[in-house]
C-alpha positions as CSV (number, residue, x, y, z in Angstrom):
1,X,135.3,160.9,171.8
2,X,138.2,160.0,169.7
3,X,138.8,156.2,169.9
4,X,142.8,155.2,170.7
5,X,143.6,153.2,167.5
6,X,146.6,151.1,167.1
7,X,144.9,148.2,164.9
8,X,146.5,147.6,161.4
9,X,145.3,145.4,158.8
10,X,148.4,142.7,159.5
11,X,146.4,142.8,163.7
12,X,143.3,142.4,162.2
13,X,141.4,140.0,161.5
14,X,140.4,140.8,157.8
15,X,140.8,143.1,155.0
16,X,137.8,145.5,154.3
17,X,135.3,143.4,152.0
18,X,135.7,144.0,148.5
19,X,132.9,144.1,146.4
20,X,132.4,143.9,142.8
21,X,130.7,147.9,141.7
22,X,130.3,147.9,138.2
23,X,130.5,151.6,136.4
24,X,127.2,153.7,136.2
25,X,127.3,153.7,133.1
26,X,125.8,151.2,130.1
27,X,129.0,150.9,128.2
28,X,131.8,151.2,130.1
29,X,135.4,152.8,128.8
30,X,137.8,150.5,128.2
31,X,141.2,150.1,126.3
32,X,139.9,148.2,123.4
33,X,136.7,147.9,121.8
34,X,135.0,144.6,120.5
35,X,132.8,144.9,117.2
36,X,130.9,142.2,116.1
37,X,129.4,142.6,112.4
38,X,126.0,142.0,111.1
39,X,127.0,138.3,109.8
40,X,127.2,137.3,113.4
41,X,124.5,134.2,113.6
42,X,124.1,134.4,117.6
43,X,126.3,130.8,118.2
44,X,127.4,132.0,121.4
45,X,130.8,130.4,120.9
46,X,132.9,133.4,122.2
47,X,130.7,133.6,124.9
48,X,131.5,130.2,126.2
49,X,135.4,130.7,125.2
50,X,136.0,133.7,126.6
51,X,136.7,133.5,130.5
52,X,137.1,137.7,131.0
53,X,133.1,137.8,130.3
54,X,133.6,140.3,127.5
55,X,130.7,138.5,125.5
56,X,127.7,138.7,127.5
57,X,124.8,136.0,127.2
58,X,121.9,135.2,128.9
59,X,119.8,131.9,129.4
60,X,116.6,132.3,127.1
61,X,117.8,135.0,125.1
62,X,118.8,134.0,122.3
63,X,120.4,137.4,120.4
64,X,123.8,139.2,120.9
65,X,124.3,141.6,123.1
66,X,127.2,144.3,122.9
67,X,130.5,142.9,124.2
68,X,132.2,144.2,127.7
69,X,134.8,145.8,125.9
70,X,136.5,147.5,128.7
71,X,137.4,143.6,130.0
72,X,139.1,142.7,126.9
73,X,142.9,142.0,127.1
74,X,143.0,143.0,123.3
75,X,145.4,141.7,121.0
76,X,147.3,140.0,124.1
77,X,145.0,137.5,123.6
78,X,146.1,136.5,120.2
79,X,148.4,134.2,122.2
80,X,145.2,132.0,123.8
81,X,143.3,129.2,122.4
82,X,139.9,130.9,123.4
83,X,141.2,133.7,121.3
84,X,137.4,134.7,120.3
85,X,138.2,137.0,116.5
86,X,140.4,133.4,115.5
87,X,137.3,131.2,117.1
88,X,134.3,133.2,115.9
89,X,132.9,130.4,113.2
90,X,131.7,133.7,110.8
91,X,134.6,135.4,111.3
92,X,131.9,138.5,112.7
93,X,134.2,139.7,115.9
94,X,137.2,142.3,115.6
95,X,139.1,143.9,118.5
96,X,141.1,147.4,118.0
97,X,142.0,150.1,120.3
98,X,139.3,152.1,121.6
99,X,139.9,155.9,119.4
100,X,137.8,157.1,122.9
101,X,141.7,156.4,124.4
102,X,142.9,159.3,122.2
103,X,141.2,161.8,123.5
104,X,140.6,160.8,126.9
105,X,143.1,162.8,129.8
106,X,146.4,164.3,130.0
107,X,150.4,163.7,130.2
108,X,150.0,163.5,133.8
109,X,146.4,161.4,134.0
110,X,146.8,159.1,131.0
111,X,144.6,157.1,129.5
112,X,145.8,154.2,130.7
113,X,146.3,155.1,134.2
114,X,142.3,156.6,134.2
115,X,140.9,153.1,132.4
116,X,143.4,151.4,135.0
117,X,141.8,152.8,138.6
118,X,138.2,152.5,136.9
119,X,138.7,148.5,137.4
120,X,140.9,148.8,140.5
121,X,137.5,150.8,141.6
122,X,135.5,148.4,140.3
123,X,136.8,145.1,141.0
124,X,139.4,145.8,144.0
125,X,141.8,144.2,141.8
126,X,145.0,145.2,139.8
127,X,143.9,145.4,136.1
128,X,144.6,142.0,133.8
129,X,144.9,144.4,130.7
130,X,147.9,145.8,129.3
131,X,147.7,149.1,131.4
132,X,150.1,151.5,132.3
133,X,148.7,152.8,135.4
134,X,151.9,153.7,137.6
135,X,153.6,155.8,134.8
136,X,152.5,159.1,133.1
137,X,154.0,161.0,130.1
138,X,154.6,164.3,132.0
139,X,158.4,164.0,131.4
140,X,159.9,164.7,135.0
141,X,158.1,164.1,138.5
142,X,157.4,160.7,139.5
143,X,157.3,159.5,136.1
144,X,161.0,160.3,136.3
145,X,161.5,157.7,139.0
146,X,161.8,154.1,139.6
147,X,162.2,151.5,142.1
148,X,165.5,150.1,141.7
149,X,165.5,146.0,140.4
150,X,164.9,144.2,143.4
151,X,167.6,141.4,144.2
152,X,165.6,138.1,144.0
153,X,167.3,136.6,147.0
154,X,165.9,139.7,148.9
155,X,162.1,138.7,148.1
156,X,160.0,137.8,151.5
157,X,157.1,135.2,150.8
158,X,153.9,136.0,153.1
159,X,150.6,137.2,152.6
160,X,149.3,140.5,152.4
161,X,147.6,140.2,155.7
162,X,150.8,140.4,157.3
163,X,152.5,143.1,155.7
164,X,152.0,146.5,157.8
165,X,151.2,149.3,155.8
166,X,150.2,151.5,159.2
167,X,151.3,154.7,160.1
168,X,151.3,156.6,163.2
169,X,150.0,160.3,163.0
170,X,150.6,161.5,166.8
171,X,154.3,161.0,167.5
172,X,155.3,163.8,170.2
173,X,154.3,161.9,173.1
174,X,152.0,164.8,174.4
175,X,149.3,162.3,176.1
176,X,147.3,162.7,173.4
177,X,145.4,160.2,171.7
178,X,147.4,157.8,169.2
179,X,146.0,157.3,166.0
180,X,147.0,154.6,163.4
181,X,145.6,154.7,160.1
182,X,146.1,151.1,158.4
183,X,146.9,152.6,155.1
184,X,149.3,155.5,154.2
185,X,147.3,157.5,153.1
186,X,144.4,159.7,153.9
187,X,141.5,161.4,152.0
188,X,142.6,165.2,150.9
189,X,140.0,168.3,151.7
190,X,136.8,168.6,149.4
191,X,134.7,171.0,150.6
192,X,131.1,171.2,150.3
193,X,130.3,173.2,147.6
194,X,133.3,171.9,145.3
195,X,131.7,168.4,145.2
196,X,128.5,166.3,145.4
197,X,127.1,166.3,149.0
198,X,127.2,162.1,148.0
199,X,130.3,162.3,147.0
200,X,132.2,164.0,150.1
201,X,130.0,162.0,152.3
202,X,130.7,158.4,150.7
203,X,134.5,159.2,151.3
204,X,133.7,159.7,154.9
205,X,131.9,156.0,155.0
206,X,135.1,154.5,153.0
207,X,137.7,156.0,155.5
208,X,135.5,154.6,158.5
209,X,135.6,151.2,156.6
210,X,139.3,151.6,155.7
211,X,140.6,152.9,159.2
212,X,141.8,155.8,157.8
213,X,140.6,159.9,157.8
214,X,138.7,162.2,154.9
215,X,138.9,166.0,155.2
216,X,135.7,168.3,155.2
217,X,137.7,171.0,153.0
218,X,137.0,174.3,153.6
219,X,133.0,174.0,153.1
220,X,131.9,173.5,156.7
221,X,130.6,170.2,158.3
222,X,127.0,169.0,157.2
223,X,125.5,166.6,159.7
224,X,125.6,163.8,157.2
225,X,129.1,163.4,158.4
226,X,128.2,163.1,161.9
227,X,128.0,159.6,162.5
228,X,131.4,159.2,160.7
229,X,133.0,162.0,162.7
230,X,136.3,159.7,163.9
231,X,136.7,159.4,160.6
232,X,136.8,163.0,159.4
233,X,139.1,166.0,159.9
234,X,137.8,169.8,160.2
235,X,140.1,171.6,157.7
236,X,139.9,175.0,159.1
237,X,141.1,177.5,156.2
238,X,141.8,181.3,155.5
239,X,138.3,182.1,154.9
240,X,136.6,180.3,158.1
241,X,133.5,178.9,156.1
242,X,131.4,176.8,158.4
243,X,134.0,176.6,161.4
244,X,132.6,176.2,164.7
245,X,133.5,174.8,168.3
246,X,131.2,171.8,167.7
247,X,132.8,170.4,164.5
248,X,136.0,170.6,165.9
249,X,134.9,169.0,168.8
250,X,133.7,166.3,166.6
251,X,137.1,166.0,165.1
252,X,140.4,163.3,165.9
253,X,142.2,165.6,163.7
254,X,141.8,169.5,162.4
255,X,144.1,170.7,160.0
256,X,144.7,174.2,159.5
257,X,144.8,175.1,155.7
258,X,147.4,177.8,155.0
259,X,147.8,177.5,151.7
260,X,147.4,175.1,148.5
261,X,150.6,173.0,146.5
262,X,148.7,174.7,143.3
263,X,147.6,177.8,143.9
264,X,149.9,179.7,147.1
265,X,149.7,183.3,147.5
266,X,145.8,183.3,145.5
267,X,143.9,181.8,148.2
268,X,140.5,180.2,147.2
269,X,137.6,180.9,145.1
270,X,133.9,179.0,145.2
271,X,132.6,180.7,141.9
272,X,128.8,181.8,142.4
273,X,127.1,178.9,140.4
274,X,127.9,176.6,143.0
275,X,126.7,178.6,145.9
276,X,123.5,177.4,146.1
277,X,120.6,177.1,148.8
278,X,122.4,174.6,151.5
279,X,126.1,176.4,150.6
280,X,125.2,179.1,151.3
281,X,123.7,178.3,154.6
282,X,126.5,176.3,156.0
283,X,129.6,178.8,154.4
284,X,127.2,181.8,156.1
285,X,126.4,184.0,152.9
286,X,124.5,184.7,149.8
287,X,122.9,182.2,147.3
288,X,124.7,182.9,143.6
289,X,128.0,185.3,145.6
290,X,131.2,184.0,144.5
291,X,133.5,183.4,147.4
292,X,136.9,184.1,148.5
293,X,139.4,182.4,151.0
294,X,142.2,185.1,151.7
295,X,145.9,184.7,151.6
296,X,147.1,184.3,154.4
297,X,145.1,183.8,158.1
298,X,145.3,187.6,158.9
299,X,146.0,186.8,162.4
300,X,149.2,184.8,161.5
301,X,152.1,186.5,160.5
302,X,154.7,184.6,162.6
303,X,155.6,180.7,164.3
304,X,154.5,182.5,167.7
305,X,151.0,183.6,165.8
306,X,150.8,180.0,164.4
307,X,151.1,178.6,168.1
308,X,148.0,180.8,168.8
309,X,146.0,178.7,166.1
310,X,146.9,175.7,167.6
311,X,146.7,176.3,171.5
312,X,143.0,177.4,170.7
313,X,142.4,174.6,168.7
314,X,143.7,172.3,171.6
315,X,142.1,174.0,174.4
316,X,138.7,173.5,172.4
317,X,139.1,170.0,171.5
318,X,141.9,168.4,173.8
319,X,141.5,164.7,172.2
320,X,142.3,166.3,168.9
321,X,145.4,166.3,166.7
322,X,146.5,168.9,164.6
323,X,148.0,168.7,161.4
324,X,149.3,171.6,159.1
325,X,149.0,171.9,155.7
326,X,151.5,174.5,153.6
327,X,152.2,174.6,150.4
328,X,156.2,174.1,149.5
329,X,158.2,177.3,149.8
330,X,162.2,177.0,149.4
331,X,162.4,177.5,153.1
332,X,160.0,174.0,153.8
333,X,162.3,172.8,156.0
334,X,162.3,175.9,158.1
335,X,158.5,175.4,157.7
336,X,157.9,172.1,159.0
337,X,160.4,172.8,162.1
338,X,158.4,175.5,162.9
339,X,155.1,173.6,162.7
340,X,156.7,171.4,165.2
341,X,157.5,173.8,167.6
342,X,154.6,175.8,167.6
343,X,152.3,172.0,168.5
344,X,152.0,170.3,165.0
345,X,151.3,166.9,165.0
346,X,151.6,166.3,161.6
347,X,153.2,168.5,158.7
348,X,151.3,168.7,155.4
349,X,153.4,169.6,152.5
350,X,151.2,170.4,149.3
351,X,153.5,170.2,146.3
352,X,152.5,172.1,143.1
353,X,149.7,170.2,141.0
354,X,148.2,170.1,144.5
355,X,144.4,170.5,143.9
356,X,141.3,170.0,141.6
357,X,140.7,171.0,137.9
358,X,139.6,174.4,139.1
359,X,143.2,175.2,140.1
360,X,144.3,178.0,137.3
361,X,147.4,176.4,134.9
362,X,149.2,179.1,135.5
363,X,149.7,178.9,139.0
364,X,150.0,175.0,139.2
365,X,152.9,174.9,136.6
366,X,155.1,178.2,138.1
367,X,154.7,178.8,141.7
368,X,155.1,176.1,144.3
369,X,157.9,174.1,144.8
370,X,157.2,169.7,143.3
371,X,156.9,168.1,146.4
372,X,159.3,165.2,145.3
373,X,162.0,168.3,145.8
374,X,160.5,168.9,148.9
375,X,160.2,165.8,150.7
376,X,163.9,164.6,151.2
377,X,165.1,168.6,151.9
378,X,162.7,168.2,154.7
379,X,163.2,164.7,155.5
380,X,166.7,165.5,155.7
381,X,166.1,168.6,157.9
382,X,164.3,167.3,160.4
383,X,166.4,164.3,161.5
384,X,169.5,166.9,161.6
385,X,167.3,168.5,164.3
386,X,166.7,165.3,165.4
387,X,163.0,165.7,165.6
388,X,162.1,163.4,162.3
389,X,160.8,160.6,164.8
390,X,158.8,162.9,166.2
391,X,156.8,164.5,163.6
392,X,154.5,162.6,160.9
393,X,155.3,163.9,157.4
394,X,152.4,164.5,155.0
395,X,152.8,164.7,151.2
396,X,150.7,165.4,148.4
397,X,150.2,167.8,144.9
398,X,150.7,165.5,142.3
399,X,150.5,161.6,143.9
400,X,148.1,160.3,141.7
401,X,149.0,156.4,142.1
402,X,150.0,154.0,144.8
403,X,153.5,154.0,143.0
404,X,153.6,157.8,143.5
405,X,152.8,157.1,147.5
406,X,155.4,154.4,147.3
407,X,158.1,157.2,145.9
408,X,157.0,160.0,148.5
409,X,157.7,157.6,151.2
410,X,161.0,156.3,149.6
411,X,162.0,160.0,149.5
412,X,161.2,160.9,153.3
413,X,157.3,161.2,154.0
414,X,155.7,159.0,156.4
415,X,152.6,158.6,153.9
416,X,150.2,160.7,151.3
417,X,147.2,162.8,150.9
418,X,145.2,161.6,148.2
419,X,142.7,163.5,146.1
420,X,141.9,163.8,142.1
421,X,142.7,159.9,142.4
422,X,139.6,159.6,144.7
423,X,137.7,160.9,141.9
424,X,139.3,158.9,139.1
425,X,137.6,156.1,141.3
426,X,134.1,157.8,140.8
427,X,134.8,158.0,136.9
428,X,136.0,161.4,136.2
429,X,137.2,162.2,133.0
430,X,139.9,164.9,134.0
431,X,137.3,167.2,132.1
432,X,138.7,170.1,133.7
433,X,134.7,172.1,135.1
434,X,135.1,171.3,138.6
435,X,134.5,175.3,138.9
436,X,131.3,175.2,137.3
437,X,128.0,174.5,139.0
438,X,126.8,172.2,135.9
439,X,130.0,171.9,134.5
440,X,130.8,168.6,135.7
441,X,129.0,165.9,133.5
442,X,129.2,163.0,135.4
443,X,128.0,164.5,138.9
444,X,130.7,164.4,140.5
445,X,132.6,167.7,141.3
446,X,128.7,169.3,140.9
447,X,126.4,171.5,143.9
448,X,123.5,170.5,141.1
449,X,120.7,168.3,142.5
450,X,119.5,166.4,139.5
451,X,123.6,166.2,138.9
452,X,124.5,165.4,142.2
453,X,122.4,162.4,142.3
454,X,124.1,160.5,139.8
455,X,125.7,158.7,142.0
456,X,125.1,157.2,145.9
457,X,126.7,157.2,149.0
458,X,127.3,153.4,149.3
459,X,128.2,153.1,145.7
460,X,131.1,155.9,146.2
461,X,131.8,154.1,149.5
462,X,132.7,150.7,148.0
463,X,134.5,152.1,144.7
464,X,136.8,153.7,147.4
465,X,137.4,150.7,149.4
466,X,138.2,148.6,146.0
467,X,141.0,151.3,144.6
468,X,142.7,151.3,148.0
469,X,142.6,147.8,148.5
470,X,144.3,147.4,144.9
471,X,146.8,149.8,146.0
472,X,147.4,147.6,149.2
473,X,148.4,144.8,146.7
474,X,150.6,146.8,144.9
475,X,152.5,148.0,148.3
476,X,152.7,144.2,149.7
477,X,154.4,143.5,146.4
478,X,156.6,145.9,146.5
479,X,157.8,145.4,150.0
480,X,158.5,141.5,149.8
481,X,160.5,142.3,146.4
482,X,163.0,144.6,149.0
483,X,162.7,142.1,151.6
484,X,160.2,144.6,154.0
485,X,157.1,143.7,155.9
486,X,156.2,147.0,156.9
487,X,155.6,150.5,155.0
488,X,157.8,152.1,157.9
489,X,160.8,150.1,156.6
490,X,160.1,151.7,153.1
491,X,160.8,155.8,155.0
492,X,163.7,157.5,153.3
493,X,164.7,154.8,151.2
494,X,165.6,156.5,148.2
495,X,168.4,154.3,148.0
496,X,166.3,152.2,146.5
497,X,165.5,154.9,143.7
498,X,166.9,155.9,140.4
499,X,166.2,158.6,138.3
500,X,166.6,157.9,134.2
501,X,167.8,161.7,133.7
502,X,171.3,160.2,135.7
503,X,170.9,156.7,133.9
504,X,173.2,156.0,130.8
505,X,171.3,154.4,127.8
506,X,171.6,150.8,128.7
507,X,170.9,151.4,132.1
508,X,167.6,153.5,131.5
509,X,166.3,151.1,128.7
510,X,166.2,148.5,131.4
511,X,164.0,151.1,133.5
512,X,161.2,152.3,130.6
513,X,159.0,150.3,130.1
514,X,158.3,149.1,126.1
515,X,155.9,150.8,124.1
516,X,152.9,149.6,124.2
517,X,149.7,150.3,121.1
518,X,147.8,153.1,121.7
519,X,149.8,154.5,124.6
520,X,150.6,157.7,122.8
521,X,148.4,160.3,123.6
């Protein structure tokens, strides 16, 4: 039974715990790299001078170990008196940018911004290196954007704990239950089959911890998600894999999946090297068949068709919520009205970009509308209809950061779905095999067993919980600056936006950030 929720983190009593969850990994990626040559005689000086632990030492052993690289502030620290290259008595330690940097993501997932949520996932914290983690080089988008200069008289001194960053999903007043997640976001569909079964399940466990909600994806619902089930919505998508009355009985919220931000008008496709054994017995076909999800629902060719969908799912499940996920035609606002009318409780917009590496280029660059075009025409649209209060406004397809989340909502969206940056917590490396079966190398978007295994439930679980809570801080932040103490106050504020392309020079230098070493790609 669904569970009436109204609590947000400023009600409660405590944040989630965060917990320190170091990488998998022996030498972990950072920004800069510390080398320390042979004539290094083991002093330990730097050890005891630096306070960021980058040189390691332990009691009784007496010889170096590598430095923590990825927690030096590099040349930043030039400035300090525990500087360790001007304190090293041998002059044996060097620091220089990482050449791993230069090869290491895109113009939308930068280097930075990747290095920047592995310690937000690690440490709960907002990095103390010189990161750029809010900004990308993809030249338009939410890179594009920034939060006006805040008036300093306008700033509102109080702790975190009491800034809301809720939002409520059911809004029509239907008697059904309320739900209020504590964050503004929620945890986008990976089915199983497109990701380790540790993976998809660990997300479930962080959304129980975080009050918020995960999405099974199209894949079906494997019992491991059972005993999160309040936590989890039933996706239920164009090919039907794994849907049945019981899992979306289990569910506070099942979203039907009409079409993806990167690929509408395709549909989906599982490639047969991750069908194996237990895919194919939840998605109901063959070991090594390559599967298709059509485009559209072949039952669905109208609003009076879509209020077919949703009537069954309510008379199946009648604690559940629905929510409706499109991708962005030109007519969107037509779209979400629609949704309304035929029982929506919440409107998914997927903007173009929407979607793993297995999304094709080709369809992710030209077809679907960007969502930040999309979420003020239908912002806008629905409160001329006067039904914006009573609909909960979904974004996603390219919000990779809690600035991004912070934009969407400026524009008009009540909150954000959040994907590929789930993964950046896990370590991707925007490697771009999520299609294949062993493509992924660090077992992460991988049906492989010895792959898969790389990495636990509770360790995915916590490096969740971190990012998000680091988000949080950058939210709270943001809202005293403007004088807010709630995320609600921040809706349709794009007031409070500029764009550089409608800057004059002075004006946008004030905006862009400097240049920073070994930011170019």
């Amino acid at each position: 039974m669904v569970v009436q929720q109204r609590i947000h983190y400023g009600q409660a009593s405590r944040l989630p715990e965060i917990v320190e969850t170091p990488s998998r990994y022996r030498n972990p990626i950072g920004k800069y790299i510390v080398r320390r040559s042979s004539r290094c005689t083991s002093c330990g000086r730097c050890a005891k001078l630096c306070p960021y632990g980058v040189h390691v030492r332990y009691e009784g052993y007496s010889q170096p170990l590598r430095p923590r690289s990825d927690r030096c502030i590099g040349t930043k620290c030039e400035a300090n008196k525990f500087f360790c290259v001007r304190n090293c008595p041998q002059q044996a330690l060097s620091v220089g940018i990482n050449p791993i940097m230069e090869t290491l993501g895109d113009y939308r997932w930068t280097p930075e911004m990747i290095v920047g949520h592995w310690y937000m996932a690690e440490t709960g914290n907002l990095p103390v290196v010189d990161l750029e983690y809010s900004l990308g080089f993809s030249g338009g988008g939410f890179d594009k954007m920034r939060f006006r200069i805040p008036d300093k008289k306008d700033y509102v001194d109080i702790p975190d704990v009491e800034i809301d960053t809720s939002i409520d999903l059911n809004r029509r007043d239907d008697g059904r239950p309320q739900r209020t997640l504590s964050l503004p976001c929620y945890s986008g569909g990976m089915s199983f089959g497109s990701t380790a079964l540790s993976v998809i399940v660990g997300r479930a466990r962080a959304a129980k911890r975080l009050n918020t909600l995960t999405s099974t994806g199209e894949g079906g619902y494997p019992l491991e998600f059972v005993p999160y089930r309040n936590s989890v919505i039933t996706q239920i998508a164009t090919g039907l894999f794994g849907v049945r009355e019981e899992t979306i009985q289990y569910a506070p919220v099942v979203e039907f999946k009409y079409a993806q931000g990167a690929k509408p008008g395709l549909g989906g496709h599982l490639l047969g090297d991750k069908v194996t054994p237990e895919v194919a017995r939840m998605r109901e076909t063959v070991v090594g068949s390559a599967l298709f999800s059509p485009f559209p629902f072949h039952s669905v060719y109208s609003v009076e068709d879509h209020k077919k969908h949703i009537d069954w799912v309510k008379e199946i499940n009648p604690l559940a919520l629905v929510s409706v996920k499109v991708s962005t035609p030109t007519d969107a606002d037509m779209v979400a009205v629609g949704s309304y009318y035929a029982g929506a409780h919440i409107v998914h917009f997927d903007g173009c970009y929407g979607g793993t590496g297995a999304a094709p280029d080709i369809a992710k660059k030209n077809i679907a509308m960007p969502i930040e075009y999309a979420i003020p025409k239908v912002h806008r649209f629905l409160i001329a209809e006067g039904l914006r209060n009573k609909v909960c406004l979904m974004a996603s397809g390219g919000v990779r950061n809690a600035m991004d989340v912070a934009k969407a909502i400026a524009l008009g969206a009540d909150g954000c779905v959040i994907g590929t940056a789930d993964l950046i917590a896990l370590e991707c490396v925007r490697c771009a095999n999520c299609e294949s079966g062993r493509g992924c190398p660090r077992g992460i978007a991988t049906t492989d067993p010895e792959l898969g295994c790389m990495l636990t439930e509770e360790w995915v679980e916590q490096r969740l919980v971190n990012m998000y809570m680091a988000w949080r801080k950058q939210w709270c932040e943001l809202l005293r600056q403007f004088g807010m103490k709630s995320m609600r106050d921040l809706v349709g504020r794009s007031d409070l936006l500029v764009h550089l392309d409608y800057l004059d020079e002075d004006e946008r230098r004030k905006y862009t950030p400097a240049p920073k070493p070994g930011a170019a790609l």
